[in-house]
mmCIF file of the C-alpha atoms, coordinates in Angstrom:
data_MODEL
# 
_entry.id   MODEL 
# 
loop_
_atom_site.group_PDB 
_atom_site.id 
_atom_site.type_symbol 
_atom_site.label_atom_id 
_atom_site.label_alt_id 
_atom_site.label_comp_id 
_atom_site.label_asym_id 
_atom_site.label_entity_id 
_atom_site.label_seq_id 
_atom_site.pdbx_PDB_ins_code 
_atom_site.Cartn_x 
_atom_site.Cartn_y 
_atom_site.Cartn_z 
_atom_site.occupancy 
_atom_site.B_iso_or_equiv 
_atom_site.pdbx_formal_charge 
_atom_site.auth_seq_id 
_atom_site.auth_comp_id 
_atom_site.auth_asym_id 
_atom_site.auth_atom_id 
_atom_site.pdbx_PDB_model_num 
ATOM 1   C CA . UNK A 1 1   ? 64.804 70.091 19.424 1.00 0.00 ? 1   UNK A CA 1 
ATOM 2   C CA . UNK A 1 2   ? 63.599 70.846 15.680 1.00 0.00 ? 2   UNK A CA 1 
ATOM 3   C CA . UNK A 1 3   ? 60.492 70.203 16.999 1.00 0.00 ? 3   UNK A CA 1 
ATOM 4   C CA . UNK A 1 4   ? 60.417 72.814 19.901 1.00 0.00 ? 4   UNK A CA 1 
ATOM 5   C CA . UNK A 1 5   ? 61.856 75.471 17.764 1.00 0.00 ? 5   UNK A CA 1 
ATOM 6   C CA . UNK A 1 6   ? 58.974 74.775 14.725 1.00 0.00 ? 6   UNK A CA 1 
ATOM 7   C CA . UNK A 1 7   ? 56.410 74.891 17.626 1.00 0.00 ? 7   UNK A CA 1 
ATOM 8   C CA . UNK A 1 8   ? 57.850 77.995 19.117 1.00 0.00 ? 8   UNK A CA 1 
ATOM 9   C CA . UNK A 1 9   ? 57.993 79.412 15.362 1.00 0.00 ? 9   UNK A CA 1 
ATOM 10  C CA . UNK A 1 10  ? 54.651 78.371 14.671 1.00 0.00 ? 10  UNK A CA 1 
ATOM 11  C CA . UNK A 1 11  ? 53.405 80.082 17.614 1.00 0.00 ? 11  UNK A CA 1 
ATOM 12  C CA . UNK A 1 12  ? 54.715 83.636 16.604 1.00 0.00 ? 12  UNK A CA 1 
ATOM 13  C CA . UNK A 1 13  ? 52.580 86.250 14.383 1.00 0.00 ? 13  UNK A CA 1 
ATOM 14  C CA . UNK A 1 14  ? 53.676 87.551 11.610 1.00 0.00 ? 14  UNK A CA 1 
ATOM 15  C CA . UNK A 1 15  ? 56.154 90.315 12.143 1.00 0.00 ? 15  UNK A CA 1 
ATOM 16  C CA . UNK A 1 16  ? 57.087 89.108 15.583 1.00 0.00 ? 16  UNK A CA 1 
ATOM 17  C CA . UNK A 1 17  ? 60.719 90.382 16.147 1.00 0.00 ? 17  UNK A CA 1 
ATOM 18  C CA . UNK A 1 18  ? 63.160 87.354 17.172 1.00 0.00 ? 18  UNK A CA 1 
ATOM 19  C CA . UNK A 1 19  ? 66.712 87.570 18.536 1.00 0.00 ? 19  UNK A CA 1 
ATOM 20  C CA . UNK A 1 20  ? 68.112 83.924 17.757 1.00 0.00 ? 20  UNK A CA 1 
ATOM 21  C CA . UNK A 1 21  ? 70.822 84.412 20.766 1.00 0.00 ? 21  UNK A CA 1 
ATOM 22  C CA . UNK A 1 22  ? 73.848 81.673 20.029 1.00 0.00 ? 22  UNK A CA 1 
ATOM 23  C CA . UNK A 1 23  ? 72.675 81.867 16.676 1.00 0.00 ? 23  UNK A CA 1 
ATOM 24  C CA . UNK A 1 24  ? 76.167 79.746 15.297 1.00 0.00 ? 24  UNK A CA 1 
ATOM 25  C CA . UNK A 1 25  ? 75.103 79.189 11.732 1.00 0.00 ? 25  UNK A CA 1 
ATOM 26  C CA . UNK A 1 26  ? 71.331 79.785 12.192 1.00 0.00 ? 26  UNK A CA 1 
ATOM 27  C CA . UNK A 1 27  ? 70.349 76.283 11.734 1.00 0.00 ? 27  UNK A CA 1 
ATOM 28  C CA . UNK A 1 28  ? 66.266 77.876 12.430 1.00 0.00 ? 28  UNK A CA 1 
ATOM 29  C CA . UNK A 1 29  ? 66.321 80.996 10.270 1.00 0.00 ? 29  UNK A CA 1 
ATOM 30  C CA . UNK A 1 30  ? 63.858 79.247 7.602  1.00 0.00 ? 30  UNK A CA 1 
ATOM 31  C CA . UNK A 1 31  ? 61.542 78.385 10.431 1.00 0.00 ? 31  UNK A CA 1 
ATOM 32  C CA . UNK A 1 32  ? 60.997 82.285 11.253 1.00 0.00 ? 32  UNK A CA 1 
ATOM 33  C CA . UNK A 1 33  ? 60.741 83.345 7.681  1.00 0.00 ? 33  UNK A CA 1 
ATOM 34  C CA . UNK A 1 34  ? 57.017 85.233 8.816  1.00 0.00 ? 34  UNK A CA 1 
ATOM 35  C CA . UNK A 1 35  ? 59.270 87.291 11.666 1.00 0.00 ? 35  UNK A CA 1 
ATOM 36  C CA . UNK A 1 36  ? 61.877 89.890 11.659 1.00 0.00 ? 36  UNK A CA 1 
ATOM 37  C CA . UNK A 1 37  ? 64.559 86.979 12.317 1.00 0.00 ? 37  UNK A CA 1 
ATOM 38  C CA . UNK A 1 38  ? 67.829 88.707 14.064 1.00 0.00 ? 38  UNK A CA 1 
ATOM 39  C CA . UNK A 1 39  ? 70.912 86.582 14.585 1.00 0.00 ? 39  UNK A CA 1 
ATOM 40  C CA . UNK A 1 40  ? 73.248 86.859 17.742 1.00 0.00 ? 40  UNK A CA 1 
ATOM 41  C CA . UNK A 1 41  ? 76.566 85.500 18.528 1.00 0.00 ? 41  UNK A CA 1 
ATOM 42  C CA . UNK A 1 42  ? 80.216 86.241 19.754 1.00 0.00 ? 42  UNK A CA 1 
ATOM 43  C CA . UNK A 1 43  ? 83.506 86.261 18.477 1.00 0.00 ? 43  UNK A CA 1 
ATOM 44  C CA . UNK A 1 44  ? 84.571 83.262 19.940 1.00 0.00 ? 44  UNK A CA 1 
ATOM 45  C CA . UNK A 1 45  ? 81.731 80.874 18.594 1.00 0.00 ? 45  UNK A CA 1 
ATOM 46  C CA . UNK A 1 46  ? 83.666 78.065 16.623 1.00 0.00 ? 46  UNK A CA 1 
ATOM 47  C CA . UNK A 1 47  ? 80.920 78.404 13.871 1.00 0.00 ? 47  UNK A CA 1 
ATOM 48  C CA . UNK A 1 48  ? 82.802 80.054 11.297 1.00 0.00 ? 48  UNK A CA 1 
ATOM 49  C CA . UNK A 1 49  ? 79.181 81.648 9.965  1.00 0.00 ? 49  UNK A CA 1 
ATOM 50  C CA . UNK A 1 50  ? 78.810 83.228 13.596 1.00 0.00 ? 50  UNK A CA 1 
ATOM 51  C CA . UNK A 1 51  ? 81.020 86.451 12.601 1.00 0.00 ? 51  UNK A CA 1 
ATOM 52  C CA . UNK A 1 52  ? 78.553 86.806 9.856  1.00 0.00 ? 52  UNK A CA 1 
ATOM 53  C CA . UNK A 1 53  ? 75.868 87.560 12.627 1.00 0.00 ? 53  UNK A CA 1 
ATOM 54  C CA . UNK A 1 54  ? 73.852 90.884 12.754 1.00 0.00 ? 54  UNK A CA 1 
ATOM 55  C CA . UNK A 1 55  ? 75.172 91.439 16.287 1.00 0.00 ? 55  UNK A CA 1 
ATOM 56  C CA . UNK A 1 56  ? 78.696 90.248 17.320 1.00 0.00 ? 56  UNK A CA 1 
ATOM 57  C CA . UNK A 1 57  ? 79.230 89.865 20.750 1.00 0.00 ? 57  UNK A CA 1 
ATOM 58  C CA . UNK A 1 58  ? 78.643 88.846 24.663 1.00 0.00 ? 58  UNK A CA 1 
ATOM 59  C CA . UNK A 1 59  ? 74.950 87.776 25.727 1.00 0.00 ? 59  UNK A CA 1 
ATOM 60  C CA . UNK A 1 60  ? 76.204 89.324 28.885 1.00 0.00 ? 60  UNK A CA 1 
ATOM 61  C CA . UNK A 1 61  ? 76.426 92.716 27.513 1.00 0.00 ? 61  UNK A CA 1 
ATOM 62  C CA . UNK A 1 62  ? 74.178 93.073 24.107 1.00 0.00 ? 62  UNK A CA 1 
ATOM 63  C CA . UNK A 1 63  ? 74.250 96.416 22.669 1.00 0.00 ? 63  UNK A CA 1 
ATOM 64  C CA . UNK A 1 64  ? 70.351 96.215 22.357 1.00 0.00 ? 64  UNK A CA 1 
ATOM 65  C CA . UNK A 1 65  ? 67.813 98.426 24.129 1.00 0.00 ? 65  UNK A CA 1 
ATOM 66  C CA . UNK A 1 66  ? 65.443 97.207 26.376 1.00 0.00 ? 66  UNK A CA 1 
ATOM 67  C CA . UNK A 1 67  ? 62.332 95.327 25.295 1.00 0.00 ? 67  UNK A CA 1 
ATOM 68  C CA . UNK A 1 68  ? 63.679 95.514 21.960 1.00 0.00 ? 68  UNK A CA 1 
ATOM 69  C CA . UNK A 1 69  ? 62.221 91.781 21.180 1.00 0.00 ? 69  UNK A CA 1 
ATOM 70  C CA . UNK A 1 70  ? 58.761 89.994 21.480 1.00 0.00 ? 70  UNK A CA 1 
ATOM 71  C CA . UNK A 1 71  ? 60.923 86.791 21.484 1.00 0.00 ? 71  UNK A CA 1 
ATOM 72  C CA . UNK A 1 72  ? 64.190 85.166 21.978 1.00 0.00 ? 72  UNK A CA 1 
ATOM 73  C CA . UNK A 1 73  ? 65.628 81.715 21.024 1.00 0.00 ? 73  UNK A CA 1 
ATOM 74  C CA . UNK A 1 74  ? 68.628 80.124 22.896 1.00 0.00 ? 74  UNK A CA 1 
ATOM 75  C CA . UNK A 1 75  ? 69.499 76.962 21.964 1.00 0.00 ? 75  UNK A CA 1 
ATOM 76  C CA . UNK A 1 76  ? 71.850 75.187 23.554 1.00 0.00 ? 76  UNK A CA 1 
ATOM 77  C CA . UNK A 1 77  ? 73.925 78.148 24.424 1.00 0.00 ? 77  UNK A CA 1 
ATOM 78  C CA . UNK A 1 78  ? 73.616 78.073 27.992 1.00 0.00 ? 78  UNK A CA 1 
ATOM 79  C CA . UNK A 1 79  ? 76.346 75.615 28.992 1.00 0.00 ? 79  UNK A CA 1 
ATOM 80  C CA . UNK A 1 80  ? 78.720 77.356 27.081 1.00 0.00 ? 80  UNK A CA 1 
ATOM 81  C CA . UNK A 1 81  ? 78.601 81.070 29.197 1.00 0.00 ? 81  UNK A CA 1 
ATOM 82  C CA . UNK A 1 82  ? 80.600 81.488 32.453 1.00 0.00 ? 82  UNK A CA 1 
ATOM 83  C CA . UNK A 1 83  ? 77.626 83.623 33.621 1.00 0.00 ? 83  UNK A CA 1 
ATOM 84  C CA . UNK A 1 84  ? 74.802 82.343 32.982 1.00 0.00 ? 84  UNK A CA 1 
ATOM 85  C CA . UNK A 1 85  ? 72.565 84.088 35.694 1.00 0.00 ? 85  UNK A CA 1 
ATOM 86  C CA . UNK A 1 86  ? 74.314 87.313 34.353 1.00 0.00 ? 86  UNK A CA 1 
ATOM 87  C CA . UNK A 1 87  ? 72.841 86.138 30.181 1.00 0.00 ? 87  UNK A CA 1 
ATOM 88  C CA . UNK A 1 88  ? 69.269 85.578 31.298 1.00 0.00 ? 88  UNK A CA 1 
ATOM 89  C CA . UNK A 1 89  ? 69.125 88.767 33.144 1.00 0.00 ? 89  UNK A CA 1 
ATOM 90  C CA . UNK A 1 90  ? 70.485 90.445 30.048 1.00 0.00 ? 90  UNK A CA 1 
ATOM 91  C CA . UNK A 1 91  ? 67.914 88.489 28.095 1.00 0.00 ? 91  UNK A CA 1 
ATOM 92  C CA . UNK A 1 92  ? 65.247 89.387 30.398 1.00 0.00 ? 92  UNK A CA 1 
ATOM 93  C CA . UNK A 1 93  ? 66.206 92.654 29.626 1.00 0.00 ? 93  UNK A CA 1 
ATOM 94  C CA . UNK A 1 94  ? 65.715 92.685 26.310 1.00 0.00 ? 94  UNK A CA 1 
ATOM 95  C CA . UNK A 1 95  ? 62.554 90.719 26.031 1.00 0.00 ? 95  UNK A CA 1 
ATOM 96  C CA . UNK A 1 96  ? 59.241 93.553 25.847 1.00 0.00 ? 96  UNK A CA 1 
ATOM 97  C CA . UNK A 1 97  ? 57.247 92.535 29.042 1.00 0.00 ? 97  UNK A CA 1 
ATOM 98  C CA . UNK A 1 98  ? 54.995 89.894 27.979 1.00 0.00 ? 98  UNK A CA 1 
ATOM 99  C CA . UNK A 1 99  ? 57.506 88.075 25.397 1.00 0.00 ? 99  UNK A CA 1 
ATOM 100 C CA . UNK A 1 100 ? 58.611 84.894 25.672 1.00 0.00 ? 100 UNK A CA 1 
ATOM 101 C CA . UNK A 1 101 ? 62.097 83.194 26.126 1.00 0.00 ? 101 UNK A CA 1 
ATOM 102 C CA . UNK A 1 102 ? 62.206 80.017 24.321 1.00 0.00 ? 102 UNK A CA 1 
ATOM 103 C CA . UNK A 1 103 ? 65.442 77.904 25.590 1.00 0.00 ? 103 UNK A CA 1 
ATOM 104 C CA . UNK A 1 104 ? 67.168 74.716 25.152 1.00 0.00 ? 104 UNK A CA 1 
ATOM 105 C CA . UNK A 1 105 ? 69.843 73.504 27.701 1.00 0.00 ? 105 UNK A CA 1 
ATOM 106 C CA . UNK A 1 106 ? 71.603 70.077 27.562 1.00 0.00 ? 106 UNK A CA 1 
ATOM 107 C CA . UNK A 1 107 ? 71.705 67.565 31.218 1.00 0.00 ? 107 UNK A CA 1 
ATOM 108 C CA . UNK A 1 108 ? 73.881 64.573 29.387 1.00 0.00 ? 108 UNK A CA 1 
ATOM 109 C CA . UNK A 1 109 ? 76.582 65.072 26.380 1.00 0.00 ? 109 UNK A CA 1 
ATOM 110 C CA . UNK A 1 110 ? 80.109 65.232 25.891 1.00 0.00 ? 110 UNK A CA 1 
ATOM 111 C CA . UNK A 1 111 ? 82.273 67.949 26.360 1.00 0.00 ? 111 UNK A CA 1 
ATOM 112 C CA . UNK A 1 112 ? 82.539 69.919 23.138 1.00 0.00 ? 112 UNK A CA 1 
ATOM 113 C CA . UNK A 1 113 ? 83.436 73.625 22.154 1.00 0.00 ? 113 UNK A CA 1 
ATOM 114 C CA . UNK A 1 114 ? 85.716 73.613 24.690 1.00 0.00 ? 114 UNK A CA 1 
ATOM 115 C CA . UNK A 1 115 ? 87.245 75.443 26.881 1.00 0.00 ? 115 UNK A CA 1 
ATOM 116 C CA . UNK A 1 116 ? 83.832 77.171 26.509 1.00 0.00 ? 116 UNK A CA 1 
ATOM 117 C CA . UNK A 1 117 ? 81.665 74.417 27.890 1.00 0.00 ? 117 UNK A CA 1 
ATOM 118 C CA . UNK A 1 118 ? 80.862 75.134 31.573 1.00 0.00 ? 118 UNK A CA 1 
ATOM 119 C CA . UNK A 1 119 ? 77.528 73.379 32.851 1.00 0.00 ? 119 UNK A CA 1 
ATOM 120 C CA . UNK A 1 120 ? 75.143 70.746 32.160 1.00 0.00 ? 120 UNK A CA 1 
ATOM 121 C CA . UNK A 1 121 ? 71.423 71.908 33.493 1.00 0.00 ? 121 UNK A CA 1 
ATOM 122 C CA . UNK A 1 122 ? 68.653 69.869 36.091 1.00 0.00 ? 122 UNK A CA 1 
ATOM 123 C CA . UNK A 1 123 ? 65.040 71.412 36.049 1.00 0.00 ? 123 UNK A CA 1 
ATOM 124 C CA . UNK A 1 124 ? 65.258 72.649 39.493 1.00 0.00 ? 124 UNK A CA 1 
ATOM 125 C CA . UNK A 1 125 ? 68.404 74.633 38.183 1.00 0.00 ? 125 UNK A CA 1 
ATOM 126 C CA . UNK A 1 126 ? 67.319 75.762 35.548 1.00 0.00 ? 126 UNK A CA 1 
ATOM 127 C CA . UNK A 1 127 ? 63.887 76.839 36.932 1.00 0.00 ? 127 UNK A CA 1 
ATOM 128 C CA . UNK A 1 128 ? 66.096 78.825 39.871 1.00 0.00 ? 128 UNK A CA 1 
ATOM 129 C CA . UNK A 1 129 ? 68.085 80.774 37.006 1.00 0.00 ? 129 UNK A CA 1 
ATOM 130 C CA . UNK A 1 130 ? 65.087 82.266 35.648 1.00 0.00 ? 130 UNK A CA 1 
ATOM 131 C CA . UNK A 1 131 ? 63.102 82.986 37.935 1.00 0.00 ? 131 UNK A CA 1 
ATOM 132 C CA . UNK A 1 132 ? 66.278 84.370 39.706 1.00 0.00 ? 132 UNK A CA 1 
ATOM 133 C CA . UNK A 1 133 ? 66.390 86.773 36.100 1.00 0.00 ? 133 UNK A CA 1 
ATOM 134 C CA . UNK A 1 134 ? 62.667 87.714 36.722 1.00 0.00 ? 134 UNK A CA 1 
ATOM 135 C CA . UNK A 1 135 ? 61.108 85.134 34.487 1.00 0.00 ? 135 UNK A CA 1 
ATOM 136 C CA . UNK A 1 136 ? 57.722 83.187 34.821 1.00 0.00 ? 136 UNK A CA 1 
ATOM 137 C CA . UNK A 1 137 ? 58.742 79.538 33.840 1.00 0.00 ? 137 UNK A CA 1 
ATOM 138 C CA . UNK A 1 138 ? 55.785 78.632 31.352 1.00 0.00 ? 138 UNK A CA 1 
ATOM 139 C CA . UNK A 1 139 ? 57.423 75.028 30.914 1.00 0.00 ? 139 UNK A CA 1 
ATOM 140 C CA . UNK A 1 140 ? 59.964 73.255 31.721 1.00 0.00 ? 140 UNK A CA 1 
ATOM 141 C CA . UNK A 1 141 ? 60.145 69.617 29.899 1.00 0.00 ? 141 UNK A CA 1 
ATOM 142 C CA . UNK A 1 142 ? 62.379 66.508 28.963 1.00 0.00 ? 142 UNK A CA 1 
ATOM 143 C CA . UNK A 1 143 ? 63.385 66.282 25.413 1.00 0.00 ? 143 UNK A CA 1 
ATOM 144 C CA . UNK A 1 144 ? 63.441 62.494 25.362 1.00 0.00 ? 144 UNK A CA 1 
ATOM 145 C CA . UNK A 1 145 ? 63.364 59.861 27.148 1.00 0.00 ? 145 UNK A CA 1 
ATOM 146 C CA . UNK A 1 146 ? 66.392 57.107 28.912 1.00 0.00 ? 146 UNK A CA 1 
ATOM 147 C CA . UNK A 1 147 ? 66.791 55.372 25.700 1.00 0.00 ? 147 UNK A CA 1 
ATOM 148 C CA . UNK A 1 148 ? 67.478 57.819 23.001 1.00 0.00 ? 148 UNK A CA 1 
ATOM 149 C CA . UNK A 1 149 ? 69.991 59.549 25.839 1.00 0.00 ? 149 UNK A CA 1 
ATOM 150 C CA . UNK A 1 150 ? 71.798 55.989 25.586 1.00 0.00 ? 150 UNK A CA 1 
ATOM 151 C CA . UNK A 1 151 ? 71.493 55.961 21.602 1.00 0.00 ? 151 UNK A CA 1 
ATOM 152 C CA . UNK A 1 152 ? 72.617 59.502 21.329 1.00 0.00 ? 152 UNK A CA 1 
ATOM 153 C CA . UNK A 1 153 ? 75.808 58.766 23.641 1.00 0.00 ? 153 UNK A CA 1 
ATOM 154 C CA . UNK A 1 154 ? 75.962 55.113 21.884 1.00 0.00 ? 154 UNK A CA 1 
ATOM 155 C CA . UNK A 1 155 ? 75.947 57.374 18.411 1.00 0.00 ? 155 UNK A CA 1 
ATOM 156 C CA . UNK A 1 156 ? 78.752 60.010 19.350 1.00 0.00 ? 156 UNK A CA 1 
ATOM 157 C CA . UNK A 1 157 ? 81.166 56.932 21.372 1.00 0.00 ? 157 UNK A CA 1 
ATOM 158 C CA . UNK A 1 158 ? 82.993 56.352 18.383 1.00 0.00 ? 158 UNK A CA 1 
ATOM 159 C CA . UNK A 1 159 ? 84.309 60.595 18.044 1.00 0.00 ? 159 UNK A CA 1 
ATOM 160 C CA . UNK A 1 160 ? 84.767 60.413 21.556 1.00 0.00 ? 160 UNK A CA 1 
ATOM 161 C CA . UNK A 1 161 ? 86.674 57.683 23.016 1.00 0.00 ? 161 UNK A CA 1 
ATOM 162 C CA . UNK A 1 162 ? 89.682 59.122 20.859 1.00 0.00 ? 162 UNK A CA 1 
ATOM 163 C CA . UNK A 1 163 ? 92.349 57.126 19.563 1.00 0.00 ? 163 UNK A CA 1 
ATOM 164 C CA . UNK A 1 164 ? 95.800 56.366 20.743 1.00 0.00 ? 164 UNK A CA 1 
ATOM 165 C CA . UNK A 1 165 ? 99.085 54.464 19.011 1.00 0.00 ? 165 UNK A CA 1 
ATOM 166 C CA . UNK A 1 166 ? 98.669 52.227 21.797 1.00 0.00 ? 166 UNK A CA 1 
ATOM 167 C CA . UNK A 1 167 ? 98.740 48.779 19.555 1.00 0.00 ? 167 UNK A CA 1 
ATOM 168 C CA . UNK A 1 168 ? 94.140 48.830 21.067 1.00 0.00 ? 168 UNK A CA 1 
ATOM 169 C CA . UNK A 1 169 ? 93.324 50.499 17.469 1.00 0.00 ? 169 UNK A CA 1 
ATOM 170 C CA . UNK A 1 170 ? 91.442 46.974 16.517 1.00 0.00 ? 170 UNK A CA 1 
ATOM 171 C CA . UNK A 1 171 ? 89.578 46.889 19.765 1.00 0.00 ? 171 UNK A CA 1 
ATOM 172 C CA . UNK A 1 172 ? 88.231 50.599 18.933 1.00 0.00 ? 172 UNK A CA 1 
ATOM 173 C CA . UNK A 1 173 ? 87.166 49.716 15.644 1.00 0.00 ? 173 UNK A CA 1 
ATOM 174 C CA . UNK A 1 174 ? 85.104 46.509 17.264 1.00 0.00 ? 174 UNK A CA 1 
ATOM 175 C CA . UNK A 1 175 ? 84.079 49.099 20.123 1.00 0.00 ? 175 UNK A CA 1 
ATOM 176 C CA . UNK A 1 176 ? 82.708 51.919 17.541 1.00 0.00 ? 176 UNK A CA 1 
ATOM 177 C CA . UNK A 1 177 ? 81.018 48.796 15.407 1.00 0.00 ? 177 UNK A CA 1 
ATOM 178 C CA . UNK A 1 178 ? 79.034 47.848 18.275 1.00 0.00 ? 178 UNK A CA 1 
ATOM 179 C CA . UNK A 1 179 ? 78.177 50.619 19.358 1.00 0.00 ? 179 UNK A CA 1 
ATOM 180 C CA . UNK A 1 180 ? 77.107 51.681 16.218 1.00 0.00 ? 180 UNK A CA 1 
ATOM 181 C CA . UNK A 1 181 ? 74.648 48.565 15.782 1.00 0.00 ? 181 UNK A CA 1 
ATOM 182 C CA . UNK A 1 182 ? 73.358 49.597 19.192 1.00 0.00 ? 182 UNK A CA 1 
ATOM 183 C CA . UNK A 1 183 ? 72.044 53.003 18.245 1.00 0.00 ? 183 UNK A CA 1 
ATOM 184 C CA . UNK A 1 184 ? 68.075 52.301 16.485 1.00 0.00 ? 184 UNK A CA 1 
ATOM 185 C CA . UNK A 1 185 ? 68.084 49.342 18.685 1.00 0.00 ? 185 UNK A CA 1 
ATOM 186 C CA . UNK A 1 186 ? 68.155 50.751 21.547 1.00 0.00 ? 186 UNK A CA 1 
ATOM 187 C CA . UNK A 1 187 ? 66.100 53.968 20.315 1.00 0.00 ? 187 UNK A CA 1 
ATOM 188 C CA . UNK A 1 188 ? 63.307 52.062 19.527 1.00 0.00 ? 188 UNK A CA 1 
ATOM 189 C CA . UNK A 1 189 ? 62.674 51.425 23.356 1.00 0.00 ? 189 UNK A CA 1 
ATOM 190 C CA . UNK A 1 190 ? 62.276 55.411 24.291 1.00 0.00 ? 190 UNK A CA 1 
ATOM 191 C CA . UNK A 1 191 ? 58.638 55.231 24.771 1.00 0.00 ? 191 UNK A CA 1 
ATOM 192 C CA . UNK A 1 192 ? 58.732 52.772 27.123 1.00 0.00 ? 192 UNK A CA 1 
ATOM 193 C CA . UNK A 1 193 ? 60.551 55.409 29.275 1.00 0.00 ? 193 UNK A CA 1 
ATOM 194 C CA . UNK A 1 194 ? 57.827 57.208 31.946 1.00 0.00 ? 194 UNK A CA 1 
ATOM 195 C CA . UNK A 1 195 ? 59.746 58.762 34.298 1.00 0.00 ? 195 UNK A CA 1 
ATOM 196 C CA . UNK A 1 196 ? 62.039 60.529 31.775 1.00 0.00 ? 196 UNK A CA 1 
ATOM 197 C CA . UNK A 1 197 ? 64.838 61.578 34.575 1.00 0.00 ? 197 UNK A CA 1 
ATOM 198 C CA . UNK A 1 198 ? 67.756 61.491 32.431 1.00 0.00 ? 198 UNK A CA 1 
ATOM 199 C CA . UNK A 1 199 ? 66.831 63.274 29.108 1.00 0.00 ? 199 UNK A CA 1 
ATOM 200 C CA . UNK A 1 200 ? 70.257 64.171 26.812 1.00 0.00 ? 200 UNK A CA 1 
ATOM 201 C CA . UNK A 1 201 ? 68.403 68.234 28.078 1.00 0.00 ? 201 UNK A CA 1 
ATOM 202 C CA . UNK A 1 202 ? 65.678 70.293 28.500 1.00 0.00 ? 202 UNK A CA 1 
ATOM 203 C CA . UNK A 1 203 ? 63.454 72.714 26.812 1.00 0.00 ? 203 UNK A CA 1 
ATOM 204 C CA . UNK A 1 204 ? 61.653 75.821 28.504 1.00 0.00 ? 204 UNK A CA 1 
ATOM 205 C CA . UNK A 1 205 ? 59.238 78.860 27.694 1.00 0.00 ? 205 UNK A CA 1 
ATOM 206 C CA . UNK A 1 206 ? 59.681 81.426 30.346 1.00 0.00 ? 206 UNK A CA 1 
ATOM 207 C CA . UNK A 1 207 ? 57.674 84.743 29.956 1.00 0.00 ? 207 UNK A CA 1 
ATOM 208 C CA . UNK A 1 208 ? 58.613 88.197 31.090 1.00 0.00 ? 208 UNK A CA 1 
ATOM 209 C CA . UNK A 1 209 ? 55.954 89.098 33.211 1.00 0.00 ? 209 UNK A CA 1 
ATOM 210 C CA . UNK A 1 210 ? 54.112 92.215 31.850 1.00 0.00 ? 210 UNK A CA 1 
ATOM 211 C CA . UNK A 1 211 ? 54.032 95.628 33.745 1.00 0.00 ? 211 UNK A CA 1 
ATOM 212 C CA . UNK A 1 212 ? 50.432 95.547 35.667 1.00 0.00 ? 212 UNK A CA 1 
# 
């Protein structure tokens, strides 16, 4: 994912106004140090930094006027609104016709921020959303391959099989230690993957198309 945003950073010119929408604790800002870097987020975001944000609110409803940005960044903010055809129309909105929505959305992973985690996102899905919202889908592409999805779920196992004063606490300890050998093993084998059908998500550039 650090890779997609540095790519879609790299990509900007200097000046390039970027809303970082879901911007939590704006784990990117250095990377768009060259743009005019603007930070979204809403009140509920369980990033205590996200109330810090230059705008404070719903990506359903920004108070932003229309093709206010050459870009946006969304990273894995998607699963976590109730609406999502209702955010990338209201991204589309704001995008200046030409600009380019850069987006992450996960397909495998626990749930987490909840109760605001609502969907996990296929290709064909995701394509439908936007061009549903208007957008040309540049690219839509796995972000890894069968074997890091198993390391990744291998890796977060031992947060999220709990624990319980069930007299088993000995069994999750040998559980999480296994599991936790498991993890470079079994990452090491990701390039043998070709098909790349269950990725932990996606990434995407979609384009507003511009006025003919």
């Amino acid at each position: 994912m650090l890779e997609f945003v540095r790519d879609a950073a790299s990509a900007l010119p200097e000046g390039t106004r970027v809303l970082d929408a879901g911007a939590g604790a704006a784990p990117y800002r250095e990377l768009f140090g060259h743009c005019e870097y603007v930070t979204a987020d809403w009140a509920n975001s369980p990033h205590p930094t996200a109330l810090a944000c230059d705008i404070v609110g719903s990506l359903e409803a920004l108070p932003i006027e229309d093709g206010s940005f050459d870009a946006v960044l969304s990273t894995q903010v998607l699963e976590h609104v109730a609406d999502p055809a209702r955010v990338l129309l209201e991204l589309h909105r704001i995008i200046r016709p030409g600009g380019r929505l850069y987006l992450t959305v996960p397909l495998v992973g626990e749930l987490h921020e909840e109760p605001y985690d609502f969907f996990r996102y296929t290709p064909y899905g995701l394509g439908h959303l936007l061009t549903g919202a208007g957008f040309d889908v540049d690219s839509i592409s796995p972000r890894n391959g069968y074997f890091t999805t198993l390391a990744s779920l291998a890796r977060t196992g031992s947060w999220a099989i709990g624990d319980a004063n069930d007299g088993r606490g000995a069994e999750r300890a040998a559980a999480r230690r296994l599991l936790s050998s498991l993890v470079s093993v079994v990452d090491a084998f990701d390039d043998l993957d070709v098909r790349r059908v269950l990725p932990l998500g996606y990434q995407c550039v979609a384009i507003r198309r511009a006025v003919a």
